[in-house]
N, C-alpha and C positions, 0 to 999 in steps of 0.2 A: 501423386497423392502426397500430401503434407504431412508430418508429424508433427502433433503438438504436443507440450509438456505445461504442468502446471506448478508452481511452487507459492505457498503461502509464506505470505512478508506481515511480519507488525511496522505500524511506524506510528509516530507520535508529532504535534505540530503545537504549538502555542497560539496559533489564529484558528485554526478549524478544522473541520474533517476532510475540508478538499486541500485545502492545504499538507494534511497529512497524507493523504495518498497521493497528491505532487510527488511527498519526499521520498515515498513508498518505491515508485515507478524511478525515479531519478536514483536514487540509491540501487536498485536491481538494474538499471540498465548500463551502470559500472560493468558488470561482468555478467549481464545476460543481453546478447542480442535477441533482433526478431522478435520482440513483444510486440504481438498483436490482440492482446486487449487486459481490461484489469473487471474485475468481480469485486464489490466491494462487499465484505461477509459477515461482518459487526463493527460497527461505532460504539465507542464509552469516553467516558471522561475521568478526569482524576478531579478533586478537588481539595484546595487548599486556603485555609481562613475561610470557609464559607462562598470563596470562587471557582469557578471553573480554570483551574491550571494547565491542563494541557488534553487535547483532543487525538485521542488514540483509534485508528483501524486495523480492525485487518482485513487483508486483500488478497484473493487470490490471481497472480499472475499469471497469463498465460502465452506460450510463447515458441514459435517454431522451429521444430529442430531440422541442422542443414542435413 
């Protein structure tokens, strides 16, 4: 039987929301193995001069413990 654990990540991208949860997953897999999948649980964005500056989610990881 597997045990899985969950931890929510923010992360932030200047191209997009897939992009930012790229960095989400790539950043947590530093020091989390065994990630077997991502949840994505709100997108926003920030804006600056009237642009979209940077595209933020958050994600919940989830990932199994040895």
């Amino acid at each position: 039987m597997a045990v899985l654990k969950v931890i929510e990540v923010l992360a932030n991208s200047d191209k997009s929301w897939e992009d930012a949860t790229r960095n989400a997953v790539k950043k947590a897999s530093s020091s989390v193995k065994n990630i077997k999948s991502v949840y994505l649980n709100e997108q926003s964005v920030t804006i600056k001069n009237g642009e979209v500056d940077q595209f933020r989610v958050n994600v919940k990881i989830t990932f199994e413990i040895d």
